[in-house]
C-alpha positions in Angstrom: 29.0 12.0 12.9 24.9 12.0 12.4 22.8 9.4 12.2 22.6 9.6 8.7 26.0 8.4 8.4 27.1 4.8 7.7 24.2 2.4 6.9 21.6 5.3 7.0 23.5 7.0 4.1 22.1 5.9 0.8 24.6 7.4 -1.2 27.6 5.5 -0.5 28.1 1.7 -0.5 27.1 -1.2 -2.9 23.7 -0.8 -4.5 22.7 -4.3 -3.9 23.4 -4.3 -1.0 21.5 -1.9 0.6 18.9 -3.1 -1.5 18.9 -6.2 0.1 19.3 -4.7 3.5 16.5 -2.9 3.1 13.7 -5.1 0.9 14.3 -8.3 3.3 12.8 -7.1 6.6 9.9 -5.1 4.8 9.3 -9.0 3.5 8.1 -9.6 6.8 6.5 -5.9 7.4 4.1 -5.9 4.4 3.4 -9.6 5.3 2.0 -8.8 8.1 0.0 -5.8 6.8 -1.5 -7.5 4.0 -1.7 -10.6 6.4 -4.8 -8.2 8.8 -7.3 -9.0 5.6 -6.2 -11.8 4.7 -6.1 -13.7 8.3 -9.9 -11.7 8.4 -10.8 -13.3 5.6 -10.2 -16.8 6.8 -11.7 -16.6 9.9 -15.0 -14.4 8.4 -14.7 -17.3 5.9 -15.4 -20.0 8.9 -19.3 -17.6 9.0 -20.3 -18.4 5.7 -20.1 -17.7 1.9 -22.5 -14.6 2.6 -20.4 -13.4 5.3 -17.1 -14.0 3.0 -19.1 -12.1 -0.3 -20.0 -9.2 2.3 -16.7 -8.6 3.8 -15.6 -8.8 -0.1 -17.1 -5.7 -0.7 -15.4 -3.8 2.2 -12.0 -4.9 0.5 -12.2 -2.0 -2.2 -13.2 0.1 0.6 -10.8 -0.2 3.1 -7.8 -0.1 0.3 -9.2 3.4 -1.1 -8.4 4.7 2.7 -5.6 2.7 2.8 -3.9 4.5 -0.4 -5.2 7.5 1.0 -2.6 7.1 3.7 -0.1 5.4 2.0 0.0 8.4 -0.5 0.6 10.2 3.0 3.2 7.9 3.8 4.5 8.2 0.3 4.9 11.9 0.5 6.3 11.9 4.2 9.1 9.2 2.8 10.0 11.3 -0.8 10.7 14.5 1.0 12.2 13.3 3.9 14.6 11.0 2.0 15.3 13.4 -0.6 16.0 16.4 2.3 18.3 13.7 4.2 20.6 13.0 0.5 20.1 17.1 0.2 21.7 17.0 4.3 18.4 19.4 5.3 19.1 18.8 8.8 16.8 21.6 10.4 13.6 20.9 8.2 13.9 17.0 8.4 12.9 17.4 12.4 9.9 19.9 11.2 8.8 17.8 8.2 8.4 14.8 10.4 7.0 15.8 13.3 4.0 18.2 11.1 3.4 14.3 8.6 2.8 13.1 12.1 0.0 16.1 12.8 -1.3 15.8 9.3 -1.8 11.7 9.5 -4.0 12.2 12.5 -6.1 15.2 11.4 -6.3 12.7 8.1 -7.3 10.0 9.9 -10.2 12.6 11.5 -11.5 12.9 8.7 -11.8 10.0 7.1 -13.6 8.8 9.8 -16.3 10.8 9.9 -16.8 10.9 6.1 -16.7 7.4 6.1 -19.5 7.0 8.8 -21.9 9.4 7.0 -21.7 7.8 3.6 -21.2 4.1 4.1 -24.6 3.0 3.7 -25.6 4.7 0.1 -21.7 3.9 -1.0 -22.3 0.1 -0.5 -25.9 0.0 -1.3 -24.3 1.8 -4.6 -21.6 -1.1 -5.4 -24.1 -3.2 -5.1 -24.6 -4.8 -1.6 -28.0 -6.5 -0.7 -29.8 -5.8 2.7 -28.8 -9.0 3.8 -25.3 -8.1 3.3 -25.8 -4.6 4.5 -26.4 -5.7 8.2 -22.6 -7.5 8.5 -21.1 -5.0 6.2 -21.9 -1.7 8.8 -21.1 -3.8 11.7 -17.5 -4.3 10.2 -17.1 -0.8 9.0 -18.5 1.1 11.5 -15.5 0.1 14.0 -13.2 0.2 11.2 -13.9 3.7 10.3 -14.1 5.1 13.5 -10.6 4.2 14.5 -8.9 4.9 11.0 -6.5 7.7 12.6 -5.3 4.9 15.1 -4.4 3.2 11.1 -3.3 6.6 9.9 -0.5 7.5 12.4 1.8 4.6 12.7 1.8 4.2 8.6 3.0 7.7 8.1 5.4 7.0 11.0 6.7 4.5 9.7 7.2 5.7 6.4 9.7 8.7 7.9 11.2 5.9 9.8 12.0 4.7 6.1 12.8 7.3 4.9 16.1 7.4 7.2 17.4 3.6 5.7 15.8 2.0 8.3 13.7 -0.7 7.7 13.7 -3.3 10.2 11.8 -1.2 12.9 9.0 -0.6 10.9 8.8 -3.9 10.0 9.0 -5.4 13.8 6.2 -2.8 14.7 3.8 -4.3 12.2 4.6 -8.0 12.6 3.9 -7.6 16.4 0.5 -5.6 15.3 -0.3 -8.5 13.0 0.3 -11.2 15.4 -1.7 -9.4 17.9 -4.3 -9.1 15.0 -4.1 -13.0 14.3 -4.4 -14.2 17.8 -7.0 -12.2 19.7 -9.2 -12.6 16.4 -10.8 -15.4 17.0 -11.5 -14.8 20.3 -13.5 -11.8 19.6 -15.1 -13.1 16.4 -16.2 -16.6 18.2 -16.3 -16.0 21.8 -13.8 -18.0 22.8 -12.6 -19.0 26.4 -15.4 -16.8 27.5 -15.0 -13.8 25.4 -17.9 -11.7 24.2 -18.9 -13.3 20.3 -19.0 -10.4 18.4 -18.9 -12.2 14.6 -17.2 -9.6 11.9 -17.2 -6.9 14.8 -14.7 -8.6 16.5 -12.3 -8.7 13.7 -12.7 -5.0 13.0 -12.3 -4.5 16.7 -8.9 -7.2 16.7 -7.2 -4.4 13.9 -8.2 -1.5 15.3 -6.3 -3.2 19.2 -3.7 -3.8 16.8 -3.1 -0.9 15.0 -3.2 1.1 18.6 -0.3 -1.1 19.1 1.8 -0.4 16.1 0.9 3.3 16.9 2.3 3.3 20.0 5.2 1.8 18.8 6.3 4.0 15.9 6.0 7.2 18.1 8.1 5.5 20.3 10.7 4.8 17.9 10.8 8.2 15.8 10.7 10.1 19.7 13.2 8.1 21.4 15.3 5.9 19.1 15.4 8.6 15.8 14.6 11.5 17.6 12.9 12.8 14.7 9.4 14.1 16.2 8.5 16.9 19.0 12.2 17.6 20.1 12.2 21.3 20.4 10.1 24.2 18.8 6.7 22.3 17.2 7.2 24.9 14.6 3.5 25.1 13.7 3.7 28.6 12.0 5.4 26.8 9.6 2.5 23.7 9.5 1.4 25.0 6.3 4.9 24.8 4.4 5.6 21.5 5.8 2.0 20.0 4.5 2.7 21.9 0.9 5.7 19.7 0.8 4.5 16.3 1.8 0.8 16.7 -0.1 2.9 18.4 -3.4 3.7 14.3 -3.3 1.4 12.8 -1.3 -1.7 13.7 -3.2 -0.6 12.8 -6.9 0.8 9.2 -5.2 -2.6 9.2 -3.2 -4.3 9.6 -6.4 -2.8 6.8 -7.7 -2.7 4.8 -5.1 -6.6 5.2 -4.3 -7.5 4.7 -8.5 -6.4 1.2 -7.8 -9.1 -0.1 -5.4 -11.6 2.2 -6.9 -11.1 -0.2 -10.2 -11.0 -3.1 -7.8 -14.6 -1.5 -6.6 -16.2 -1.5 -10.6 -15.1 -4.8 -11.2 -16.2 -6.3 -7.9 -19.9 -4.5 -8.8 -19.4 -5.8 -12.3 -19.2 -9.2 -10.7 -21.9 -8.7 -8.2 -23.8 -9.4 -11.6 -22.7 -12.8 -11.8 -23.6 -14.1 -8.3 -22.5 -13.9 -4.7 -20.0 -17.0 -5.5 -18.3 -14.9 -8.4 -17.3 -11.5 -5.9 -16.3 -14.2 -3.1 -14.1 -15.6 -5.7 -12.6 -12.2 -6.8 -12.0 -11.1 -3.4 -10.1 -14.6 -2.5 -7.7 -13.8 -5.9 -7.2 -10.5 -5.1 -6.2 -11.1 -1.5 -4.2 -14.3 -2.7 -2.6 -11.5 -5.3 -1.0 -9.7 -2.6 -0.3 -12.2 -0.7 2.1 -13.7 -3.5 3.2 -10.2 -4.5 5.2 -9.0 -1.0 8.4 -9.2 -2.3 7.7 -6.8 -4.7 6.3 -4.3 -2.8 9.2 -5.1 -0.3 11.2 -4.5 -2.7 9.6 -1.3 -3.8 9.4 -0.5 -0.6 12.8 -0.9 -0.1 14.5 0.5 -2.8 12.1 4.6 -2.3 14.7 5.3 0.2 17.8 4.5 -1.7 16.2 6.5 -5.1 15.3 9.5 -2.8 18.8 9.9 -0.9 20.6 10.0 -4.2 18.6 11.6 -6.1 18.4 14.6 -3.4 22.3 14.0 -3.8 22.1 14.3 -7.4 23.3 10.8 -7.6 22.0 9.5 -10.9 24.1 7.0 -11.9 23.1 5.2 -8.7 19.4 6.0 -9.2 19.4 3.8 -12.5 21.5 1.3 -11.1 19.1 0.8 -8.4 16.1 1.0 -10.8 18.2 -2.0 -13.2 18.1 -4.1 -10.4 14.6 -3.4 -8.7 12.8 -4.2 -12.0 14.9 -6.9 -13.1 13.9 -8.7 -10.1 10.3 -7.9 -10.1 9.9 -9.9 -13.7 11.6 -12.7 -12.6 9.6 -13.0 -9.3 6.5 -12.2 -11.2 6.7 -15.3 -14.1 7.7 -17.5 -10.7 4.5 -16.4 -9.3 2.5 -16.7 -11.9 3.8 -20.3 -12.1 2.9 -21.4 -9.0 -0.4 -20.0 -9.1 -1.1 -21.9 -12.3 0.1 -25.0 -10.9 -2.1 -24.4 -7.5 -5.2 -22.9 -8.4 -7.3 -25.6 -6.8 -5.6 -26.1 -3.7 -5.6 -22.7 -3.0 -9.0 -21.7 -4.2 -10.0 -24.9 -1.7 -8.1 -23.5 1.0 -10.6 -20.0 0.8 -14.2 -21.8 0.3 -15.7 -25.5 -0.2 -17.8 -23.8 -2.4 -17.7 -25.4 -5.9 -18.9 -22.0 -7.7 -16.4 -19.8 -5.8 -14.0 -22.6 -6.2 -14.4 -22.8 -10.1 -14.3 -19.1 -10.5 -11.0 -18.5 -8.8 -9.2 -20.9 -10.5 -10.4 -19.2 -13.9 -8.7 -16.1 -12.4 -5.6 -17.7 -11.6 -5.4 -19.2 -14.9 -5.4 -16.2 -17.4 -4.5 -12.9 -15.4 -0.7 -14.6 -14.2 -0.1 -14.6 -17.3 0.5 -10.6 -17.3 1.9 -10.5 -13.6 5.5 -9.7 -14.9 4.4 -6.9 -17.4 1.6 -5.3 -14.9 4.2 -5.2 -12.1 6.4 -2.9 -14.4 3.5 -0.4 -14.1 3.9 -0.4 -10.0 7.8 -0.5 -10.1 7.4 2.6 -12.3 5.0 4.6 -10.2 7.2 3.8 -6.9 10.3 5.0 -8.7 8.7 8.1 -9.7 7.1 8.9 -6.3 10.4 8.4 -4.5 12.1 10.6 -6.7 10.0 13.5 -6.5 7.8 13.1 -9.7 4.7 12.2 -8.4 2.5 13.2 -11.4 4.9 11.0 -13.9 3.5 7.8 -11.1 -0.3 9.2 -11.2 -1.0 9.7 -14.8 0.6 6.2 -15.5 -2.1 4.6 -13.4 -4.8 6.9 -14.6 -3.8 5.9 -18.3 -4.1 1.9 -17.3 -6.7 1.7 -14.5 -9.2 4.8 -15.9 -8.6 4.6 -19.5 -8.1 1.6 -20.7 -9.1 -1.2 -17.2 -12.4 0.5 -16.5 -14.3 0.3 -20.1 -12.4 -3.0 -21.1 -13.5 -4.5 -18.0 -17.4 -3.3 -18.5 -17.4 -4.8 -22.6 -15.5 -8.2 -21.4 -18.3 -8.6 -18.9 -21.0 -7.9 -21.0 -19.4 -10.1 -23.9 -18.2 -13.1 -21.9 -18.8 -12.6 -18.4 -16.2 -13.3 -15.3 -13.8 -14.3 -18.2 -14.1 -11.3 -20.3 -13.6 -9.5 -17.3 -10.5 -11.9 -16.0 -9.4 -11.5 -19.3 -9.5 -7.7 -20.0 -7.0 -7.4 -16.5 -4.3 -9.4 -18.6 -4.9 -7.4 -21.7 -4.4 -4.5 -19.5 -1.5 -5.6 -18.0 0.6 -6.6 -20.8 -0.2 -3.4 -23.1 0.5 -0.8 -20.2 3.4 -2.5 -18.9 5.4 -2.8 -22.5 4.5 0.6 -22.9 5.6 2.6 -20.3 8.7 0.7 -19.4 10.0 0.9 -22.4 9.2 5.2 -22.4 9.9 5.3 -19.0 13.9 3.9 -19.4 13.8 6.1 -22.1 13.4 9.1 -20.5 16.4 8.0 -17.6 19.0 9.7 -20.0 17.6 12.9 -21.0 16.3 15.8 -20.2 12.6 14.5 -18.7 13.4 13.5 -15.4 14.3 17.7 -15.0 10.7 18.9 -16.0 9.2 18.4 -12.6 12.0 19.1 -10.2 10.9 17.8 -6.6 10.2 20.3 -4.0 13.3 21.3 -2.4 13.5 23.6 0.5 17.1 25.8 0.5 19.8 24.1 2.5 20.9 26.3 5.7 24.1 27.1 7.3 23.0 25.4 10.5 25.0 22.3 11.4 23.4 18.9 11.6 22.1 18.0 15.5 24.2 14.6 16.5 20.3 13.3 17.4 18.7 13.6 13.7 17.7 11.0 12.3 
């Protein structure tokens, strides 16, 4: 028996159930990840409107390198899954251990781009001097420790891959805790700690994230033995990062065009005063916030599409994308509900500003409206990266961020301001999401899904090691 049998095989068992098994404790993982801005945001909040508008601006930022990885991650989980449903025993061990290289020497990189261009990029989306001097203090730490970000996401993501998704999700609760509670110590000098303002909650998640790091290489060494048992196999680096880029760099793609729109329209909104990009930031922090289930869910359900479809499983693959997407409506009208209902409480809860105040609960009442049809978009891209069909996902936010967001955002601004451009997200939303649902379940029963077959390496003869996995 491997370790790919019973609840780590995809293939077999009630669709819901796994789906469930899998979605509920990523809940609590992609809380905590979306909780390191958002619990920096409060705090940086307790400085000052200037320092909330200038730690604004990083958001777009720090979410490009984010996707950057997560495409990484994306790719590492796709083939891994896919090869674990094909039973690739002997290149499962190789594939993981070389996304592990490749997340690092990312990370590298990153970094020192990122140093060398911050200043001119944020003086660019429009940051004022006053702004600049809290804006390189946060960024500079931040950058300089983004491999320490890089490693445990990918890791995590092959720990996914697997059907396990309750270790990941422990490792990044404990990170965030850590996160939330020696914050304010750094950031306000507490009990005799150094007060280091926003340096202190860039230097909080980069402790944190050495934490979760530590903890996923733990897990994929000891507890999966996944990574650096045997021959590293780095003649073979190349193959292995030809397989995980074929997917990681169309999903990265994707992934990164999303902040990169959030970066125009938070410049866009730089026009209209520091209290309109604090605003923007708060809703879109608030946004993903509300929205973890579905990316749980998302999250959860890559796995399940990637064993079976490696196992040429595709009446499961539809069943599993029924249910994901069915859900993701229903959660998204709740949502948009509640947000509706609460837009001044929770805009309160973010600034006592009355401007900033005012202009988030604009937000909150005309962009819900197209939660339910924009989150169709997302479900979409996921499925498609999971399977193997990565450039399917990236042309479908191209089409809706590039094409259509970009230039409707620019003309809503100029015609009517913070509402043309709140409202030009909902048009958006609604047009792109009708759309491509309704082509994309097309497409399920025919030939389509077959013109970009993923990246399959042969299956060998070799038998499966008891410790894969």
């Amino acid at each position: 028996m491997t370790k790919f049998s019973g609840k780590g095989d995809l293939t077999k068992g009630p669709i819901l159930n796994h789906l469930i098994r899998l979605s509920v404790p990523m809940i609590w993982g992609i809380l905590a990840i979306v909780s390191f801005q958002l619990v920096d945001t409060y705090y940086i909040s307790l400085l000052g409107t200037e320092y909330l508008a200038a730690i604004s601006f990083t958001f777009p930022v720090t979410m490009t390198v984010f996707s950057l990885i997560i495409g990484l991650g994306i790719g590492m989980s796709s083939v891994l899954s896919r090869k674990i449903g094909a039973k690739n025993h002997d290149e499962i061990l190789r594939i993981a251990t070389h996304g592990i290289f490749l997340a690092a020497l990312t990370g590298l990189i990153v970094a020192v781009i990122g140093l060398c261009v911050m200043k001119p990029l944020f003086r660019a989306m429009g940051a004022d001097e006053s702004m600049m001097g809290i804006i390189t203090d946060y960024m500079t730490i931040w950058f300089a420790g983004i491999a320490f970000i890089a490693v445990p996401i990918v890791g995590n993501s092959a720990i996914r891959a697997t059907g396990d998704t309750l270790a990941p999700s422990i490792n990044m609760m404990m990170a965030a805790g850590l996160n939330a509670l020696i914050g304010p110590f750094l950031i306000f000098g507490l009990w005799g700690a150094p007060q280091m303002g926003v340096q202190g909650a860039a230097l909080a998640t980069l402790i944190s994230y050495i934490l979760a790091m530590c903890l996923s290489l733990y897990v994929l060494y000891a507890k999966k033995k996944l990574i650096f048992q045997g021959p590293l196999h780095l003649h073979q680096f190349r193959d292995s990062m030809r397989q995980i880029l074929s997917v990681g760099l169309p999903a990265g793609l994707g992934s990164v065009i999303q902040p990169f729109t959030q970066a125009i329209i938070t410049t866009i909104m730089a026009g209209y005063g520091v209290h309109a990009v604090a605003a923007y930031g708060v809703a879109s922090r608030v946004e993903a916030m509300a929205f973890v289930i579905v990316m749980a869910l998302a999250t959860g359900m890559s796995p399940i599409l990637g064993q079976n479809m490696g196992a040429g499983r595709m009446e499961r693959v539809r069943e599993t994308l029924r249910l994901s997407l069915a859900f993701c409506v229903g959660w998204s009208l709740f949502v948009a509900l509640c947000l509706g209902l609460m837009a001044h409480p929770i805009a309160s809860a973010f600034s006592d500003n009355p401007d900033v105040i005012r202009t988030t609960m604009i937000y909150f009442w005309i962009v819900p409206i197209s939660y339910a049809a924009g989150n169709l978009v997302q479900g979409w891209a996921s499925a498609y990266n999971a399977m193997g069909f990565p450039k399917k996902s990236a042309m479908m936010i191209i089409v809706k961020m590039v094409v259509l967001q970009i230039p409707l955002a620019i003309l809503g601004g100029v015609l009517f301001g913070a509402v043309g451009v709140f409202a030009s997200i909902a048009l958006v939303n609604l047009a792109t999401g009708i759309f491509f649902h309704v082509r994309a379940w097309g497409s399920l029963g025919d030939h389509t899904l077959r013109t970009e077959p993923p990246t399959k390496a042969p299956i060998t003869a070799t038998p499966a090691p008891e410790t894969a996995g």
